[in-house]
C-alpha positions in Angstrom: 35.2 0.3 -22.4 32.2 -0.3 -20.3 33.0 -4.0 -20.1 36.7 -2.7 -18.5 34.9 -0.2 -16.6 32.9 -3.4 -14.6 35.8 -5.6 -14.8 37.8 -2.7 -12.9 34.5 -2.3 -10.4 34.5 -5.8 -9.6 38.4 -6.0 -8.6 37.9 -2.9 -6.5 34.6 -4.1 -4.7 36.6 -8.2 -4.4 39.8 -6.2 -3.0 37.8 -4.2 -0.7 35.6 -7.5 0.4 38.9 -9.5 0.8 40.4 -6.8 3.6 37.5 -6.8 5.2 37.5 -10.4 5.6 41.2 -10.7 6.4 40.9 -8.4 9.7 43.7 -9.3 12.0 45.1 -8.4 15.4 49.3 -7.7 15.9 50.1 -7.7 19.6 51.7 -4.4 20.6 52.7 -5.1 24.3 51.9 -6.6 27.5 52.2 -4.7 31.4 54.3 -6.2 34.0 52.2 -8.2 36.4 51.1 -6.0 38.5 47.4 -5.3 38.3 45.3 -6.7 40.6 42.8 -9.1 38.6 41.7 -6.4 36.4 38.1 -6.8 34.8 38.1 -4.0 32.8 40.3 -1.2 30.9 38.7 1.8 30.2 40.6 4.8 27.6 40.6 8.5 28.7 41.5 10.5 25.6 41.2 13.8 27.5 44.6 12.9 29.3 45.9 10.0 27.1 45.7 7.1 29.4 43.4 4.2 30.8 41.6 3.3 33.5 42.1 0.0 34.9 39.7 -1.9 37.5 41.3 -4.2 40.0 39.2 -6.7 41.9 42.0 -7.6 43.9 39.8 -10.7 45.7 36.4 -12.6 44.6 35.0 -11.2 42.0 31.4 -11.1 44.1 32.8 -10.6 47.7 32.5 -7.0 49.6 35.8 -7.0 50.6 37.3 -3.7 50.7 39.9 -5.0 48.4 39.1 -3.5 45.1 40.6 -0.2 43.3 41.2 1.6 40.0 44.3 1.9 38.3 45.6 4.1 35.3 48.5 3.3 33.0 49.6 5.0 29.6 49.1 3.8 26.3 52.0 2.8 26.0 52.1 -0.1 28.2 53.7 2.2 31.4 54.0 4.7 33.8 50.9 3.5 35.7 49.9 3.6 39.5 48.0 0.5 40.0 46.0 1.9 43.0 44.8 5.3 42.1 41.8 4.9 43.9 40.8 2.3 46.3 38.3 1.5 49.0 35.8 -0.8 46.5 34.9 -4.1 46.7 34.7 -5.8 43.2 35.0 -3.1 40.6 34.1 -4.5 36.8 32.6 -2.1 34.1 33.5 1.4 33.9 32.3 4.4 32.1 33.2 8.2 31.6 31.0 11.2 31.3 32.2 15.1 31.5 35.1 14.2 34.3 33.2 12.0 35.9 34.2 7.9 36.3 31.2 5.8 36.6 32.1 2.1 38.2 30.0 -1.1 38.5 30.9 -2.8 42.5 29.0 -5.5 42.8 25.2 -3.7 44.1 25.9 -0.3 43.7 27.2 2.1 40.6 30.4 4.3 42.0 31.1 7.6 40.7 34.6 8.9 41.0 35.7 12.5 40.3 38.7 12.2 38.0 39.9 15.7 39.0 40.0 15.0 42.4 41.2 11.1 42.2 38.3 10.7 45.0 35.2 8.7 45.4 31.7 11.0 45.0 28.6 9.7 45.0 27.1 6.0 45.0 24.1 4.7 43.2 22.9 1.5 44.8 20.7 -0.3 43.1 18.2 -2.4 45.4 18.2 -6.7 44.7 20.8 -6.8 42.4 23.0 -9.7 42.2 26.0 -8.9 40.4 26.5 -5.7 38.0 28.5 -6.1 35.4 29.5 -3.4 32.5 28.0 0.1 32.1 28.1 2.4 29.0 26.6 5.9 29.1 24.7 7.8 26.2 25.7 11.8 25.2 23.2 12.5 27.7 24.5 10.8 30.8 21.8 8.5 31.0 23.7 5.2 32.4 22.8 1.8 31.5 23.9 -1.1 33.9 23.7 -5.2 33.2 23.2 -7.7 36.1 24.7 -10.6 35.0 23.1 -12.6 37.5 19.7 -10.7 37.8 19.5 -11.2 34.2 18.3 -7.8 33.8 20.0 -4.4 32.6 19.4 -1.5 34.4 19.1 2.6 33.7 20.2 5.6 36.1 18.6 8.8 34.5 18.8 12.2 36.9 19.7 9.9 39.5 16.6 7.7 39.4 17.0 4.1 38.8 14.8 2.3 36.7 14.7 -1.3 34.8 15.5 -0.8 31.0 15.6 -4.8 29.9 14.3 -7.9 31.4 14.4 -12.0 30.7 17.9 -12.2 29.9 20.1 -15.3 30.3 23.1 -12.9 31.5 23.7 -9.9 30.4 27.2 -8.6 30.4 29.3 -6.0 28.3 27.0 -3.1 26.7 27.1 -0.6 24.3 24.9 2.7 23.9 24.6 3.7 20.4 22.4 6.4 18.8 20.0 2.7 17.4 19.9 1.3 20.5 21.6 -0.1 23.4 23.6 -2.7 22.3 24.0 -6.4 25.2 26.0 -9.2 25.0 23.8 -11.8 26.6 25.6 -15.4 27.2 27.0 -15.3 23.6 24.6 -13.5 21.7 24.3 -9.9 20.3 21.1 -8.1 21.0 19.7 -4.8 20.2 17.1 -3.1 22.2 16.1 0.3 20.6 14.6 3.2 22.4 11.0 1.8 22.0 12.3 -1.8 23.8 12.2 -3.3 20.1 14.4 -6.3 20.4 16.5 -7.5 17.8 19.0 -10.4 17.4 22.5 -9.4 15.5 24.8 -12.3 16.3 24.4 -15.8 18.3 26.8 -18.5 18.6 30.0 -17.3 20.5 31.4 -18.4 23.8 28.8 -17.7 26.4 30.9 -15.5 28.5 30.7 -12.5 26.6 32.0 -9.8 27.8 33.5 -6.7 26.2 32.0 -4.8 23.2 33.7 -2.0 21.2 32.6 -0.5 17.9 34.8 -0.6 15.1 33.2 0.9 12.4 29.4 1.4 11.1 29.2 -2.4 10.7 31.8 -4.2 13.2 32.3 -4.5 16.5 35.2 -6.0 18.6 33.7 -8.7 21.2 35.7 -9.9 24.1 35.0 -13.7 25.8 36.2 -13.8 29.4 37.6 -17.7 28.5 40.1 -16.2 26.2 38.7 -15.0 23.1 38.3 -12.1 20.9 35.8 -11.7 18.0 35.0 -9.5 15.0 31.3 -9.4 14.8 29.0 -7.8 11.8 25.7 -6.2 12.1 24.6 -9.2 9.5 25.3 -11.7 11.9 28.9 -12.7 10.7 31.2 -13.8 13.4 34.8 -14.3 13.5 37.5 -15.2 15.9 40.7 -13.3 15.7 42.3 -14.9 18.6 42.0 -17.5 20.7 43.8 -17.6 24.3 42.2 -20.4 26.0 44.9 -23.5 25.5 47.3 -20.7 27.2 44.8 -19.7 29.8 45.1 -16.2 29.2 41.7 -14.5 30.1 40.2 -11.7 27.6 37.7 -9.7 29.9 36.2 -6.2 29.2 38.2 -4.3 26.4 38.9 -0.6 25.4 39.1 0.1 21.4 40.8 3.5 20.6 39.5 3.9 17.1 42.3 6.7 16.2 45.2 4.0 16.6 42.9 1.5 16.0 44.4 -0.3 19.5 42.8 -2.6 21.4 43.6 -2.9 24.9 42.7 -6.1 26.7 43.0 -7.2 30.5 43.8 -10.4 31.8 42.2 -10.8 34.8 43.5 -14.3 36.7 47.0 -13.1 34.7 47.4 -9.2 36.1 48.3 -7.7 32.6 47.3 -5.4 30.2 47.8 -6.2 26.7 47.9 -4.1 24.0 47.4 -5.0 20.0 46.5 -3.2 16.8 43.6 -4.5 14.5 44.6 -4.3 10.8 
């Protein structure tokens, strides 16, 4: 009976390592093209929709030309301008009703409830900000892709948070740490500034990162590609745009549905697909 009993273990713990390995994503849908180079989606799941930033123009020119858009999960009813009057809008975060938007030097805030730009946060020398995340505390962290440096905004105050970066794009506040995609590696920077490694060798321009679970993430690479990285380091590529020259920029993981929403950027879409 024991010798069953570990037989029977081993099947479950194979079966359950096989899944785990065989991770897929099933496209759902794609917009219509009607987004305006959108860098970023961002999901709302107070109200059921996303938020969509449009750069509309070069991605590091003050032009006037760049807004946020919102679209259902379901691939429609969306108003591609629902706020305009920014220049180059990429990373985006929420906190309590509040829409917090990297634009090139400064961090925008934009009061959902009143579909209505608030306050701005520029952030002196800058080059180019990139993503933002935001901790359960409404502490902000900001990457400079250029700069090579990520950035915090605590009570308003801004202050640096990591330097010596070969550029820093998509982030991630967890309760370890604050997690950067740096030029195709994973990094960790805990509360102390301990530094860790997690994963290195994917395409340099990183730029999205969602958490699936306590030991994946979902990592976007602008050229086209979408990975499944593991906290030991374990990286692999669930799909793989570039021969179509479809661009894969920063993506939005609702971990209910267990959709992934992905813009395009150079193509105007959303895309929509479901990780199994």
């Amino acid at each position: 009976m024991k010798r069953l009993l570990q037989i029977a273990l081993s099947i479950f713990l194979l079966a359950n390592a096989v899944v785990a390995q065989d991770r897929k994503l099933t496209k759902l849908w794609e917009s219509d093209s009607l987004f305006k180079t959108p860098e970023s989606v961002l999901l709302y799941p107070k109200k059921e929709f996303l938020f969509v930033s449009n750069i509309d123009g070069n991605p590091a020119e003050k032009d006037g030309r760049g807004s946020i858009g919102i679209m259902g999960t379901n691939g429609k009813a969306f108003r591609v301008e629902w706020v305009k009057g920014l220049n180059a809008p990429k990373g985006m975060a929420i906190y309590r009703d509040k829409l917090y938007v990297t634009d090139l030097d400064e961090v925008v805030m934009i009061e959902v409830d009143k579909s209505a730009v608030g306050k701005r946060y520029p952030i002196p020398g800058t080059q180019f900000l990139n993503d933002i995340t935001v901790d359960k505390k409404g502490v902000l962290y900001v990457s400079d892709s250029r700069g090579k440096r990520v950035y915090k905004i605590e009570k308003e105050e801004v202050s640096l948070f990591a330097v010596g970066l070969a550029g820093p794009n998509g982030l991630l506040i967890q309760d370890e740490g604050l997690y950067i995609l740096d030029n195709g590696t994973l990094w960790l920077i805990d509360a102390k500034k301990n530094k860790k490694k997690i994963a290195e060798g994917m395409e340099g321009g990183t730029d999205g990162i969602e958490r699936v679970n306590n030991e994946e993430f979902i990592v976007s690479s602008w050229a086209g590609i979408i990975y499944l990285v593991k906290l030991d380091g374990t990286i692999t590529k669930l799909l793989d745009y570039r021969e179509n020259k479809i661009n894969t920029a920063d993506i939005a993981f609702d971990t209910k549905t267990r959709t992934l929403y992905v813009p395009t950027f150079y193509n105007h879409k959303v895309m929509a697909f479901r990780l199994d």
